[in-house]
N, C-alpha and C positions, 0 to 999 in steps of 0.2 A: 504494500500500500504506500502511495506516494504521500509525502509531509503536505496539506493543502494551505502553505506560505512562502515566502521566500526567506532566505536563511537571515538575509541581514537585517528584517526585520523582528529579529526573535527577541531582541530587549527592548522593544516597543509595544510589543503588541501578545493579545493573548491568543495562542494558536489552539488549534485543532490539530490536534497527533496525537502520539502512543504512548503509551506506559514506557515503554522501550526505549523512546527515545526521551521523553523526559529523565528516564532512568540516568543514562547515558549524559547530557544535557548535563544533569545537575554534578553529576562529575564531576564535570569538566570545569564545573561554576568553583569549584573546590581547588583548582589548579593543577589536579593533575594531568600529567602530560603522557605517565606513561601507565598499563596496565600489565599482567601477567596471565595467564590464561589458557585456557582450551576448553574446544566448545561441546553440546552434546544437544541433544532433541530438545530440552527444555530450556535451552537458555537461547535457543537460536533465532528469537526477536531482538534480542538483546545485542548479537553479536553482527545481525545485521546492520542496528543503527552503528555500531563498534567498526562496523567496515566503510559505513559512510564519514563516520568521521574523521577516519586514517586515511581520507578519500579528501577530506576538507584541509588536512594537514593539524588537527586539533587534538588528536592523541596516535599514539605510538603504542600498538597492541604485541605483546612478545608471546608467540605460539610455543611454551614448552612441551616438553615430552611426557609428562604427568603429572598430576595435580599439585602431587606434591612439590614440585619443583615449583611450581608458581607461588605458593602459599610461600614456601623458604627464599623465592628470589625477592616476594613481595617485604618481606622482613627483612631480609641484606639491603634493600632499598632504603626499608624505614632507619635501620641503624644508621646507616653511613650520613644520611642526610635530616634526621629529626623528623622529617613530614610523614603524612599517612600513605603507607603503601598499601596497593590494593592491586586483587586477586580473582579473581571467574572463574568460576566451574557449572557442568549442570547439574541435574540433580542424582538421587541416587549414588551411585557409585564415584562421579565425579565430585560429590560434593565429602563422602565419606574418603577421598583421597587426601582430600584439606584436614583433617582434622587432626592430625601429629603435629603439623604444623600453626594449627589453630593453638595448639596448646600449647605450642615452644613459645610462641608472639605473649602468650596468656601470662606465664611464667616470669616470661623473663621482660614483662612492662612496653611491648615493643604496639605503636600505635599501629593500627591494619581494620580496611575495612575488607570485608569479603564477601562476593556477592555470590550468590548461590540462586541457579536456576531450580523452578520447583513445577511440578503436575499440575496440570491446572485446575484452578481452584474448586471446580466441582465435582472433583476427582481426589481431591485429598481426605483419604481416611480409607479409599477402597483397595487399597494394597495394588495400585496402578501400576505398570510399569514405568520400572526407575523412580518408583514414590521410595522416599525413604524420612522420617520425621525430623532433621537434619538440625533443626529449631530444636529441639528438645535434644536430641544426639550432645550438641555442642554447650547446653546450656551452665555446665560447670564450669567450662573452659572460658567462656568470652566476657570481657568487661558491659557486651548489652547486647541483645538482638532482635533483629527485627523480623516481622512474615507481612509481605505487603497484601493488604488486602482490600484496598482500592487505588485507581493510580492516580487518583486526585491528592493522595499523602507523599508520593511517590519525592517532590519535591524538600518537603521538611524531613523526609525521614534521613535521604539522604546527608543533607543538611547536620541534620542531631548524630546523625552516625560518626559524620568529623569528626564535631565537634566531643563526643565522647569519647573516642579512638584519640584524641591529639590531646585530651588536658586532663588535669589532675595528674593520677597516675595513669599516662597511657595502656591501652590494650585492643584486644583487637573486637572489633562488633562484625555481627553476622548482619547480611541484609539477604533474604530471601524472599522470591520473586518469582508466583506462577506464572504457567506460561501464556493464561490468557488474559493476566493484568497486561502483560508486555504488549499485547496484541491490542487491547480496547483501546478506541478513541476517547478521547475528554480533551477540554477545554483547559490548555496550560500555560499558566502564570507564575514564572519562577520568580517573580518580581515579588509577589505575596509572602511569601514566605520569610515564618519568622518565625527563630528556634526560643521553643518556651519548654525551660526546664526546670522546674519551680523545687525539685527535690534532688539538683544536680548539682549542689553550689561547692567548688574545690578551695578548700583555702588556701592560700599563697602565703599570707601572710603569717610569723609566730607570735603570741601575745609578749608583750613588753617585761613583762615580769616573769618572763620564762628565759628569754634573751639576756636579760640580766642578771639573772640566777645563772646562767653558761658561765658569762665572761667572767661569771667571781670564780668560779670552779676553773677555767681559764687561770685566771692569775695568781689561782693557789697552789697548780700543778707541778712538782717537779718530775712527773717522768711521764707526759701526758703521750697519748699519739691518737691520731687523725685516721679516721677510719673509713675508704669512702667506696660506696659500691655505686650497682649500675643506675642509682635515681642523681646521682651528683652527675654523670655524663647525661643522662635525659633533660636534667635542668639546665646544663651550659653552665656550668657553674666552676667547672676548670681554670678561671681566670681569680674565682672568689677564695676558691682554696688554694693557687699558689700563694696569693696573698695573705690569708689566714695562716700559713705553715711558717711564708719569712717574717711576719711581725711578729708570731710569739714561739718564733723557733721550734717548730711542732715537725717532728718525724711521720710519714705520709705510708700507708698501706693502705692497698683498694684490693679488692675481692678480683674474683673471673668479670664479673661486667663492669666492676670500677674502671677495667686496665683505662688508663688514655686521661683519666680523670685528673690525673697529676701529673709532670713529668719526670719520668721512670730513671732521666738521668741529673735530675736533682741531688745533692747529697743527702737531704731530707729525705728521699725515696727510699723506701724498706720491699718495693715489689707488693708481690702478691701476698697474702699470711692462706693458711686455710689446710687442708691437707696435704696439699701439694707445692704450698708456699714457701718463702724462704726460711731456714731456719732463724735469722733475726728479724724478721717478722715478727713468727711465732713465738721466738722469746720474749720479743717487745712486747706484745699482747700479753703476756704473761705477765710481765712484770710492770707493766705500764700502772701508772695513782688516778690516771682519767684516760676516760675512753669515749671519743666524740666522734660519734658512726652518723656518720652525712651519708644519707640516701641508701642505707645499707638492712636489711633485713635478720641478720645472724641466722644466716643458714648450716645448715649441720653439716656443710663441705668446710665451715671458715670455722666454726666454733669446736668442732671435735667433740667434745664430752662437754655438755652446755653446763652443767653446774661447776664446771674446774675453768670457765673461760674467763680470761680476766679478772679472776678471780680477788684482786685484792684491790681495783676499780670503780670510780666513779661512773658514773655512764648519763652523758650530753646523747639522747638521741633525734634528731633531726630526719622528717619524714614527712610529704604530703597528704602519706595513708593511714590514715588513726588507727586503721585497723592493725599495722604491725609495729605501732608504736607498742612495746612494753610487751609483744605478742612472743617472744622467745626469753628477753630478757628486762624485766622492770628497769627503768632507767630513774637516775635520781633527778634528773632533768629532760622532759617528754617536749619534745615541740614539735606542732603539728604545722609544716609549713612547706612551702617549696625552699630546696634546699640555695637556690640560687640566692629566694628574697630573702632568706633570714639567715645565710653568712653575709648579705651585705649589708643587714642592719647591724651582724654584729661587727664587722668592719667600721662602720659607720660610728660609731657607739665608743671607738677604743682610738688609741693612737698610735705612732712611729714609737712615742717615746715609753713602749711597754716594758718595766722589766723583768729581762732574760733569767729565768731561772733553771732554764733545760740542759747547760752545759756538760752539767756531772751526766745528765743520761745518756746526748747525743755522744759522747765519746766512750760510752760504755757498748752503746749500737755499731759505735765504728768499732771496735773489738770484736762486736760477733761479725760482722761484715768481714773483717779482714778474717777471722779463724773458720768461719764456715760459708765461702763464696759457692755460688753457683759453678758447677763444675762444664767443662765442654770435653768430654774424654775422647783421646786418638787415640785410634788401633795400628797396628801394622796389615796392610791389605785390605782394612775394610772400614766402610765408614760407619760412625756412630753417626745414630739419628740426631743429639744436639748439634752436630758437625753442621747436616745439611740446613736445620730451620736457624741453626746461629749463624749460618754463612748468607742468610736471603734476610735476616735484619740486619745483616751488615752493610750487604748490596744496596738494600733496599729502605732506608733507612725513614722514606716518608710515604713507604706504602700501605693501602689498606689491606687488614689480614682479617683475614675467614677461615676459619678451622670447623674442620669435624670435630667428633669429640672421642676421647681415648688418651691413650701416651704422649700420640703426638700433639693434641692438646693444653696439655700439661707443661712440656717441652717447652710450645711454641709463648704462655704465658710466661713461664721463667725466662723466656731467653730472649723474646724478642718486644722490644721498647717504644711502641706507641702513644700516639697522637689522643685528642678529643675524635670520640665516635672513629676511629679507624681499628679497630679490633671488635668485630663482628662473631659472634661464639655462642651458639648454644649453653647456656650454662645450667637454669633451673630444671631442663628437660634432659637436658643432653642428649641432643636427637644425633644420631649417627646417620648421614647423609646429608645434615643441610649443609656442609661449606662451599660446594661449588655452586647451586644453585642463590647461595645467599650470596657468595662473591659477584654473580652474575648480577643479581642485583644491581650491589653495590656499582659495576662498572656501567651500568643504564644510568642510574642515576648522574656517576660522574667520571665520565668518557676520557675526559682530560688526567685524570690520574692511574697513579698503577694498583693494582688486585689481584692481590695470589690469595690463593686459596691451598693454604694447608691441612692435609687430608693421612688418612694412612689406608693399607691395602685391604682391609675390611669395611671402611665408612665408605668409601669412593665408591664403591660397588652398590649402595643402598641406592643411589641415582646417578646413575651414570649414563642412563640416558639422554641428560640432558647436553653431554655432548652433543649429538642433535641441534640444541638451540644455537651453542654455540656457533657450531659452524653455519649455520643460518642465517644467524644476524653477524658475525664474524666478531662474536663480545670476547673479546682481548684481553683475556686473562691467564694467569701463569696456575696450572695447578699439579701442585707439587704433591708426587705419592711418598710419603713416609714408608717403606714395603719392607715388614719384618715377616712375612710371609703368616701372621697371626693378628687375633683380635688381641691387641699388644695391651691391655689393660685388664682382659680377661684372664689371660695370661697367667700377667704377675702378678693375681690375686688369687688364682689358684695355686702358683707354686709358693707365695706366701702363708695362705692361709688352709688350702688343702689339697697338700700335700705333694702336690706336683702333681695334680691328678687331672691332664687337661681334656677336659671333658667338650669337644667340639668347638675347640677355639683356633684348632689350627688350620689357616685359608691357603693353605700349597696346594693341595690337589685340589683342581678346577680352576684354579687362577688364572685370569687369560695371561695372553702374551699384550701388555697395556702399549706398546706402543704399536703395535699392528692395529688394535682397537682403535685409539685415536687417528691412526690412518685411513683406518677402514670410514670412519667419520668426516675425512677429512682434512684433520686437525695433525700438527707438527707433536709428533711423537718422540720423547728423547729420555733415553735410559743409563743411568751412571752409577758404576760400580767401583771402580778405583779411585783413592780419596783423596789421588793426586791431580784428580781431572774436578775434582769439584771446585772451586774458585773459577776456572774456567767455564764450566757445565753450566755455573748459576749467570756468569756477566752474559752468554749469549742468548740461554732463555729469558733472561730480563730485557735481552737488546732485541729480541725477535719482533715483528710486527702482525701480530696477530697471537691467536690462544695458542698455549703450549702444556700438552700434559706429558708430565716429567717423573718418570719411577726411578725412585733411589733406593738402590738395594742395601739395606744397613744391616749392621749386627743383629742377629734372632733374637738373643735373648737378652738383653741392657731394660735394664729397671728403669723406673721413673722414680727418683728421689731428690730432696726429701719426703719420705710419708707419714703421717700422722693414721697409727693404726686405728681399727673403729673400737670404739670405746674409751678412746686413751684424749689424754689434754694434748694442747695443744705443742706442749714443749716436750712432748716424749716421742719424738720422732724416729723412725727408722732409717738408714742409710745413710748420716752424714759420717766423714772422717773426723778422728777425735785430734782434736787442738794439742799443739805443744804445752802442757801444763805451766810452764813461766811465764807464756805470754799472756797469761789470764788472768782475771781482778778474781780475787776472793770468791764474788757472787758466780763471776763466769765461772770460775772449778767447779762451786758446787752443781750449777747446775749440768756442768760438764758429767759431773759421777754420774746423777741423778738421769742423764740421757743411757748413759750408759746401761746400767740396773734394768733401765727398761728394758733397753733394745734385747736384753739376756730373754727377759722375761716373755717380751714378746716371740 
């Protein structure tokens, strides 16, 4: 059916057209430019107008190879660039392919609207083909969703979908859309529309007497640190806490979604703490007199045994979500606020001339720094895996990185030192297959920069058909196979914790040949095993002009450490090397033994 107006009168006047294409329409009112997607019976109104408008030049629609890849690239999108990314599917099946993905976005705060084609409407409840309850499937997972069911709302729903998907705590809203909304005529005025959400209101702001109750605990502190996870990168607020950390000398750890939130090559930076975090991280947390967690949750990957965290701590907690204010651990100071607006009231509040009283601790930090560094280990004839992702943040020092999730991982947050929003990762989900599709993303959104996506030889396989896309649209991304020929985290927790009994974790037999794969696709296939040709290997995949998927065949069996076994605090780590005993203060011996004792015990 043809639109009965002409296009350039559509913010003039009120037209006569579809569900479909108001659907569409309001979109685009929203600014987005680009979408992710693949079509099916029930969404195919929808993708019609979707094809006139890529006809207009007014969105740019990316035909992935499964659902799930559009939901993960729609999310690599929303991280890299703060705005809502959004995702199509139809119903049924395509829309039940979204929903790992629904829940990584759900998780891990990330804003995403997701439209979902539906039966139509007088067809829903009869076990239709391809009906699937998709509304109620998702309803634990999504920050709000919608089931249109006139296309005269079709405009504000849209609208409200943003706007809940982009503020407060981001996440991601379902908008689902039968197929005969898409289809009816009505009479559409996007011009009306006006979002009323009378039960929606996010606070920004923290009361006054909660911000001053900080700053005294601030300037009582002498062994405070700065704790910031992935709401401090969602608020932009990376410029408030470098400032917050040099005026009252505050040592910085961020979680897996904090990375980027600080920078990593400050001396104030302590990395990541958490299970897999640095060991002076985790001692700092330990022994730290205040604990001021900006935009942080205390998840049971950072805290270890939550009654032994911190344990001798004050605790500033800072969050726009009252719901996880105090929701793992009470804080003696709750502020419910966006983390941006209420460190720059407390900025605001204090001055240059604060004094320094962190001196005895930050040189106590630099001791555990220098006695237990991050290691990078060489082999004779083969490469360890920190070799190749410590040799592409060396390359690559202002790129965005996308990781699956496993060793390499783990790895990739220890060793490689990002920016605001360029460290893109699964963390609350840990879904195993988003990094290339989420790197993909990220490279739609922003063309002009570099994105690798670090993977290992079991996640890459979970989507790996969206090589496909790649070679498609020709999205110019470096993605690097970490290939210990195992699900490297499954691994080393079975030969940790039982008994070396590896029970279907090992991926050698069946594993294709990855660079004939990427040929076979299309795509510049490059495979490197001699650990004399890596420094080489990385500068000409980085120089190549177009996507390149790269298998680095590394050592089988290299652990991922430090690790914090499960049950144990935070400072009873497994796998660091033990410190020369002179070079250590009192407190570092003891807690030197005190690692040790474990590790036996462990």
């Amino acid at each position: 059916m043809a639109n009965n107006f002409k296009y350039k009168s559509l913010e003039e006047a009120t037209l006569r057209t579809t569900g479909a294409f108001a659907l569409i329409d309001s979109v685009r009112r929203q600014g987005v430019k680009h979408i992710f997607g693949y079509p099916g019976g029930a969404i195919l109104p929808v993708y019609d107008e979707i094809y006139k408008a890529e006809a207009r030049g007014e969105i740019k629609h990316y035909l992935v190879r499964h659902e799930q890849g559009a939901v993960h690239a729609a999310d690599g999108y929303a991280r890299a660039t703060g705005q809502v990314g959004v995702c199509v599917a139809t119903s049924g099946p395509g829309a039940t392919n979204l929903v790992t993905g629904i829940a990584t976005a759900q998780m891990d705060s990330i804003p995403m609207v997701v439209i979902t084609g539906q039966v139509p409407s007088y067809a829903i409840g009869t076990d239709a083909f391809q009906e699937t309850d998709i509304w109620g499937i998702t309803l634990p997972i999504v920050k709000h969703s919608y089931v249109i069911r006139r296309p005269e709302d079709i405009a504000r729903i849209v609208a409200e979908a943003f706007h809940i998907a982009g503020t407060g705590r981001p996440g991601p809203v379902l908008v689902d859309i039968p197929k005969d909304i898409g289809q009816q005529e009505f009479d559409y005025n996007p011009e009306e529309v006006k979002i009323d959400l009378p039960g929606y209101q996010a606070r920004v702001k923290g009361y006054l007497h909660q911000i001053a109750a900080a700053i005294a605990l601030i300037r009582q502190s002498k062994r405070p640190l700065l704790y910031a996870g992935g709401g401090a990168v969602i608020s932009d607020a990376h410029t408030e806490i470098a400032e917050l950390a040099k005026r009252f000398q505050l040592p910085v750890t961020t979680t897996l979604m904090g990375k980027g939130a600080y920078n990593e090559n400050n001396d104030l930076s302590l990395g990541m703490l958490g299970m897999h975090g640095t060991a002076y991280a985790n001692f700092a947390v330990q022994g730290c007199d205040l604990l001021i967690a900006v935009g942080a949750r205390f998840d049971d990957r950072v805290t270890g045994r939550l009654d032994k965290f911190a344990p001798d701590a004050k605790v500033i907690h800072i969050d726009i979500d009252p719901a996880e204010v105090g929701k793992n651990r009470k804080p003696d100071v709750p502020i419910v606020g966006d983390v941006k607006e209420v460190l720059q009231a407390i900025l605001e509040a204090t001055s240059y001339e604060e004094t320094i009283q962190t001196k005895d601790w930050l040189k106590q930090l630099d001791e555990w720094k220098a006695d237990y560094p991050l290691e990078v280990p060489a082999y004779e004839g083969v490469l360890s895996p920190q070799q190749v992702i410590h040799e592409f943040g060396k390359q690559a020092p202002d790129a965005y990185f996308a990781t699956d999730v496993g060793q390499h991982q783990m790895w990739a947050a220890q060793l490689i030192k990002t920016g605001p929003r360029k460290w893109i990762s699964s963390a609350g989900l840990g879904t195993m297959g988003y990094g290339m599709p989420a790197a993909m993303g990220a490279k739609v959104a922003l063309p002009n920069d570099p994105v690798i996506c670090i993977s290992g030889d079991a996640s890459i396989q979970m989507n790996i058909q969206e090589l496909g896309t790649l070679a498609q649209y020709g999205i110019n991304i470096k993605v690097i196979v970490v290939n210990n020929g195992w699900q490297g985290m499954v691994r080393q927790w079975q030969e940790s914790f039982y008994n070396e009994r590896y029970s279907s974790s090992n991926m050698e037999v069946g594993m294709p040949d990855f660079v004939k794969l990427a040929e076979a696709f299309g795509i510049k296939g490059v495979k490197v095993i001699d650990p004399s040709d890596l420094q080489s290997a990385v500068a000409e995949i980085l120089a190549y002009d177009g996507p390149v998927f790269a298998d680095f065949r590394v050592k089988r069996d290299e652990n991922c450490y430090p690790m914090v076994p499960p049950g144990a605090s935070n400072d009873q780590m497994v796998g660091l090397q033990t410190p020369q005993r002179s070079q250590l203060s009192k407190e570092a011996q003891d807690i030197a033994s005190e690692l040790e004792r474990t590790a036996q015990l462990v």
